[in-house]
C-alpha positions as CSV (number, residue, x, y, z in Angstrom):
1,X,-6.3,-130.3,-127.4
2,X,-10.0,-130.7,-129.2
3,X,-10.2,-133.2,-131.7
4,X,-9.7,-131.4,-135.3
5,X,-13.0,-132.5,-135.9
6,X,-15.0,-131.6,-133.1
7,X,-15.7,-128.2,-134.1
8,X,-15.4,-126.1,-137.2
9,X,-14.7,-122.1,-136.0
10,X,-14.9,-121.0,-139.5
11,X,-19.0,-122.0,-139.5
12,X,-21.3,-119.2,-138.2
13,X,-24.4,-121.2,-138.4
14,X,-27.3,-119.4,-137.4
15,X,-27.6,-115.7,-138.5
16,X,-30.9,-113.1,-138.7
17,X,-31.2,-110.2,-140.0
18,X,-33.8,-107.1,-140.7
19,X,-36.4,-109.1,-142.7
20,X,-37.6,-111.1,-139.3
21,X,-38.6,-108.1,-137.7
22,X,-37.0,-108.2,-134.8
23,X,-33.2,-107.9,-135.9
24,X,-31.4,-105.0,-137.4
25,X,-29.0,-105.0,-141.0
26,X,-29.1,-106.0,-144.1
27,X,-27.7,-109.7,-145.1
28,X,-25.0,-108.1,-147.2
29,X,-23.7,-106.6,-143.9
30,X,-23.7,-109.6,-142.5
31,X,-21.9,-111.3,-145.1
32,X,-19.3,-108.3,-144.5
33,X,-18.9,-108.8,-141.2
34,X,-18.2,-112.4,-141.5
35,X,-15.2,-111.9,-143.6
36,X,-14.0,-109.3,-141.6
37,X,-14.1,-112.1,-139.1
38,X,-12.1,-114.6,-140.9
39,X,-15.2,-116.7,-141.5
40,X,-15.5,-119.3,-144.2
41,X,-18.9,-120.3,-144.4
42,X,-22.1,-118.1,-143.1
43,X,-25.8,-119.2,-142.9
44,X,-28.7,-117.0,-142.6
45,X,-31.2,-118.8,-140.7
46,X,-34.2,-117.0,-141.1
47,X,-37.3,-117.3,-138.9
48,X,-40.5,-120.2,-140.1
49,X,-43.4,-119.7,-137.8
50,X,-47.2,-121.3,-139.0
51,X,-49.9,-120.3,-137.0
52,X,-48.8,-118.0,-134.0
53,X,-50.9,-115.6,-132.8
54,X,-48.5,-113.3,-131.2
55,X,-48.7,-109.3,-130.4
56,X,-45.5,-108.7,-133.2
57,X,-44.6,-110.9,-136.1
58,X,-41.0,-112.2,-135.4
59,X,-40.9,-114.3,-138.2
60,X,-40.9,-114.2,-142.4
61,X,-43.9,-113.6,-144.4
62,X,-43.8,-115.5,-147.8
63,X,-42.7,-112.4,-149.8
64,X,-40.5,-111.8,-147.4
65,X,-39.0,-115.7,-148.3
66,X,-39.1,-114.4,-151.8
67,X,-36.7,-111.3,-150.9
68,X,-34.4,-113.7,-148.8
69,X,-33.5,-116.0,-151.8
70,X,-33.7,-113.2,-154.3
71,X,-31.1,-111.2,-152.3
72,X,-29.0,-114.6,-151.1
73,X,-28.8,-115.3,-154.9
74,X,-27.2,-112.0,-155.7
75,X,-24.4,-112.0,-152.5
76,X,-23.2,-115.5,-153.3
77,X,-22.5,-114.1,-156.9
78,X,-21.2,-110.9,-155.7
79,X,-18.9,-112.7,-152.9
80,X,-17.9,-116.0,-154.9
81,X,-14.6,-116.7,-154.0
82,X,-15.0,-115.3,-150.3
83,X,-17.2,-116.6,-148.3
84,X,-19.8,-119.3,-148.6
85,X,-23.4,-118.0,-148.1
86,X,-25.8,-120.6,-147.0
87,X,-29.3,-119.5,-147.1
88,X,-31.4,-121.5,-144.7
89,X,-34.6,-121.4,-141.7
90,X,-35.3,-121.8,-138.4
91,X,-38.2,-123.7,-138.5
92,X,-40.9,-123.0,-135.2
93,X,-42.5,-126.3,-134.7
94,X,-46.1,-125.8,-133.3
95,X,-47.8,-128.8,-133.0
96,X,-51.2,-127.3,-134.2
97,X,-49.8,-126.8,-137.3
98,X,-48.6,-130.3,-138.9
99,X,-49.2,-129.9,-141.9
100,X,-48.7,-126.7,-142.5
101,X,-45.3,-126.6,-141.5
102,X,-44.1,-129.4,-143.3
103,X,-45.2,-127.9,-146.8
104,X,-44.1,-124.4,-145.9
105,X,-40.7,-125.9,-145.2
106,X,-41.0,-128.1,-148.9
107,X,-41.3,-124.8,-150.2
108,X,-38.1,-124.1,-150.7
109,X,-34.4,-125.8,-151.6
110,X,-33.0,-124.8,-148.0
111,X,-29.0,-125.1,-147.5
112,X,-29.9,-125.8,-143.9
113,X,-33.0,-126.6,-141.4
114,X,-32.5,-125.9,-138.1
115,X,-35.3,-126.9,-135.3
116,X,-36.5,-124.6,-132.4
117,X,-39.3,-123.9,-130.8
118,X,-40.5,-120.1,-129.7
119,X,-44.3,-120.6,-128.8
120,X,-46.4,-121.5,-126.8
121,X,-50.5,-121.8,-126.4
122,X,-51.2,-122.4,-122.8
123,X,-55.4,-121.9,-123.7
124,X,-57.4,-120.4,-127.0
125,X,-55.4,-117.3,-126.3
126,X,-52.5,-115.5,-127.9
127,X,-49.5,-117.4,-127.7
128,X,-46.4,-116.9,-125.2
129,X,-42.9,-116.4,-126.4
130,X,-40.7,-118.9,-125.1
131,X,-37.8,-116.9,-125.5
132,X,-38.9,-113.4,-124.4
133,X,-37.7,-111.6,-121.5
134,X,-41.3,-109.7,-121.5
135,X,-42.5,-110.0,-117.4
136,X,-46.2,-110.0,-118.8
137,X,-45.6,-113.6,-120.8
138,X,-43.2,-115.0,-118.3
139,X,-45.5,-114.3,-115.1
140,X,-48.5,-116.2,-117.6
141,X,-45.8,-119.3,-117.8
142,X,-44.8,-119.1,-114.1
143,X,-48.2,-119.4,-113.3
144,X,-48.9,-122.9,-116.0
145,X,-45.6,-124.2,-113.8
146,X,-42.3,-123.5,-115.4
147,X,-41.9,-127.5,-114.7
148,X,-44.6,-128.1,-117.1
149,X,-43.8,-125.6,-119.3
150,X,-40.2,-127.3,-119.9
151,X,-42.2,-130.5,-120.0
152,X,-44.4,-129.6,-123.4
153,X,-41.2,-127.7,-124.9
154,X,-39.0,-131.1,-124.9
155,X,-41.7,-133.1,-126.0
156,X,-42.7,-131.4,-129.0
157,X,-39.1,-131.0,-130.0
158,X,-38.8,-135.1,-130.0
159,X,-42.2,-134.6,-132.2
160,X,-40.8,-132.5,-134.3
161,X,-37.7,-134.8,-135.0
162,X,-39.7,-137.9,-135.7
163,X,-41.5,-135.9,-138.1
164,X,-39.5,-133.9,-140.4
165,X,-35.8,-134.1,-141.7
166,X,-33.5,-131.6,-140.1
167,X,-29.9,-130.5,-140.4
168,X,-29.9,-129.4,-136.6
169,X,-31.2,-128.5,-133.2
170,X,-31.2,-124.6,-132.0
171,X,-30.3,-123.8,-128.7
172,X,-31.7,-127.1,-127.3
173,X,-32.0,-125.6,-123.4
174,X,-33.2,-122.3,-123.9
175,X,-36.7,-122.6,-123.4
176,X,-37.6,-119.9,-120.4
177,X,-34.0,-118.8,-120.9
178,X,-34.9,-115.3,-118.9
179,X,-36.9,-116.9,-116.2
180,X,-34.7,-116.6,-112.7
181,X,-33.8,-119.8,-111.5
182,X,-35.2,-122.0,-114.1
183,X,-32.8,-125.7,-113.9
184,X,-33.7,-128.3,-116.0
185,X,-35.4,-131.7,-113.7
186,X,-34.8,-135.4,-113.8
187,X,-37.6,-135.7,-116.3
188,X,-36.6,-132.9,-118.8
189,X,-32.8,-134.5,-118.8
190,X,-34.6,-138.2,-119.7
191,X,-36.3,-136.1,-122.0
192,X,-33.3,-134.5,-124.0
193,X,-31.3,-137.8,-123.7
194,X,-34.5,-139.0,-125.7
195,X,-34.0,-136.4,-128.2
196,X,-30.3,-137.1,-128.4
197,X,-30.6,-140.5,-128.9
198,X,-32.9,-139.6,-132.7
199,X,-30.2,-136.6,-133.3
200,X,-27.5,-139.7,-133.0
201,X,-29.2,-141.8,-134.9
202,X,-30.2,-139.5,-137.7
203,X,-27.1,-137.7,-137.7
204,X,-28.5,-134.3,-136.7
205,X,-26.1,-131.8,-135.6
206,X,-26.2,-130.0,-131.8
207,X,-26.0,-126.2,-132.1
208,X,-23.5,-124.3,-129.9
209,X,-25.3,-121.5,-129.8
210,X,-23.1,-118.6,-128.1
211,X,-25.8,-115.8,-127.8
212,X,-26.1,-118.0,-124.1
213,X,-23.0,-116.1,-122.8
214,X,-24.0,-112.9,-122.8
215,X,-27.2,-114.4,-121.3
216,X,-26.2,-117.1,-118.4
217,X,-22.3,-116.4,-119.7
218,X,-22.2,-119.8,-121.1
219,X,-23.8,-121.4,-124.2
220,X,-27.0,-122.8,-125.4
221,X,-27.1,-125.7,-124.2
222,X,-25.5,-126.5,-121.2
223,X,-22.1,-128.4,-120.5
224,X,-24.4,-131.8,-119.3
225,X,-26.7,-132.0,-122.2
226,X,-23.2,-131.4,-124.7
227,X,-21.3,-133.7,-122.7
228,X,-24.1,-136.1,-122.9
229,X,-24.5,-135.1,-126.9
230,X,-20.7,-135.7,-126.9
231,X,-20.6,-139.4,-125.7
232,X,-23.4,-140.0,-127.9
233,X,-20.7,-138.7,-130.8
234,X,-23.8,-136.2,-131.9
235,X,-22.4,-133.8,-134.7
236,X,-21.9,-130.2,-132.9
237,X,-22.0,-126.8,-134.9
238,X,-21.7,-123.6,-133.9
239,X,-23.9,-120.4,-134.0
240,X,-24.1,-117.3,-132.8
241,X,-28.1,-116.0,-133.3
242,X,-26.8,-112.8,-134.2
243,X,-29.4,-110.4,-134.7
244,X,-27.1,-107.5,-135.6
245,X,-24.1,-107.3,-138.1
246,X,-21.3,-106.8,-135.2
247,X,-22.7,-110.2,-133.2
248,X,-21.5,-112.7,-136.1
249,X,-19.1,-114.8,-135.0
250,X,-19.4,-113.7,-131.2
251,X,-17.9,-115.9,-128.6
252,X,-16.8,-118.4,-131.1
253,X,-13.0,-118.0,-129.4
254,X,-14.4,-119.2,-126.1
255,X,-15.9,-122.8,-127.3
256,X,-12.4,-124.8,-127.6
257,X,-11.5,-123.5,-123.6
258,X,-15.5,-124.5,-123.0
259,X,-15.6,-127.5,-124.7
260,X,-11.9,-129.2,-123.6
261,X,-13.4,-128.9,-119.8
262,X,-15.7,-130.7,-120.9
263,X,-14.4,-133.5,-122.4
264,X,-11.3,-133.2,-119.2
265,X,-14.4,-133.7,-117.1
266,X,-15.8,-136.6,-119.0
267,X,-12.5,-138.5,-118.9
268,X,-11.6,-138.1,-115.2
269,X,-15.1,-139.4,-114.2
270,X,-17.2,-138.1,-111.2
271,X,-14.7,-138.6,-108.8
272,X,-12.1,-136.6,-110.8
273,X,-9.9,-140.1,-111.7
274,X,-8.9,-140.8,-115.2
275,X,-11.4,-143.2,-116.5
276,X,-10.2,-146.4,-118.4
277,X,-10.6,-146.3,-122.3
């Protein structure tokens, strides 16, 4: 049995839609969706990049922000009563934009920040997706050293905590998420235990983020870094990156199952024997 407070099901977290370019429906489908799904609360995280040089935008322009509030405004009055819209941003830390970022994201009166990190500038060159499946971007990283690559990833992450306030951390492990093979070192877990121990202290929420099983058929992250984020008593939420309507909510039904192993495993020790509270 999970602690009542563990987890709230009734939370989809982390939802895109048409205006980042790259997803498909409008947020009132979304919204409809979510109550079809028994959902109580639903937060469009839409996509804050600042200075990414990249093939196709992925991200919002500022009249694009305008249309996102604008429209937000009107479904919360529409569906008061229903659901509770949240209307919030995935903000793309790149570290050669500081100061940008930090008075694009002032901007606005977001219901929720959420961290990540989808770029990367390995020379004066375009940047590299992070996230992308494309073979042309990934071969370009595999040859910088996946290692390394991981390496830069966590560490501006920890930058980006000490520098701006944040409601939560996206999909904390899914940096090369489509490169085969890719395991996370002894340096990248010191790393993340790093950026746990500023999450714990600031309070900052770990996101479940259940796009990972149709992916690696578990979540984003992985059962170490949440056990270790457990221990540490880290705030977890859950989201599901949907980038169409029918992917709200997806998965969410598997995360009790997921996360009772884990704490099973966390209790019985190493060695499988119940650990002394």
């Amino acid at each position: 049995m999970l602690p009542p407070d563990l987890i709230d099901p009734g939370l989809d977290g982390h939802v895109h839609t048409s205006l980042c370019n790259h997803a498909s429906g409008t947020m009132e489908e979304y919204v409809q969706m979510a109550i079809r799904q028994g959902l109580h609360t639903i937060c469009f995280l839409e996509h804050l990049e600042t200075g990414i040089v990249f093939h196709q935008r992925s991200w919002l322009r500022p009249e694009d922000f305008a249309a996102y509030f604008s429209e937000g405004e009107r479904l919360r009055a529409r569906y008061q009563g229903r659901i509770r819209i949240q209307l919030g941003v995935e903000a793309g830390y790149n570290p050669e934009e500081k100061e940008r970022f930090q008075a694009l994201l002032a901007a606005h009166p977001w219901d929720r920040v959420g961290l990540s990190r989808h770029f990367l500038r390995l020379d004066q060159g375009p940047h590299l997706n992070l996230l992308s499946r494309r073979r042309e971007g990934l071969a370009k990283l595999a040859a910088h050293g996946p290692e390394r690559v991981l390496t830069a990833y966590f560490a501006s992450i920890k930058e980006a905590l000490l520098l701006i306030e944040c409601d939560l951390v996206c999909h904390l492990d899914a940096a090369l998420r489509h490169y085969p093979g890719i395991a996370l070192g002894q340096e990248h877990l010191e790393q993340v235990d790093e950026i746990l121990e500023i999450m714990a202290m600031r309070q900052v929420a770990l996101e479940i983020n259940t796009s990972g099983f149709e992916i690696r058929d578990a979540p984003f992250p992985n059962q170490e870094i949440l056990g270790r984020a457990m221990a540490r008593r880290i705030p977890l939420t859950l989201g599901s990156d949907a980038h169409q309507p029918q992917q709200v909510g997806r998965h969410f039904e598997r995360i009790p199952r997921y996360l009772a192993q884990i704490l099973a495993a966390a209790d019985h020790g190493p060695n499988g024997r119940q650990q002394s509270s």
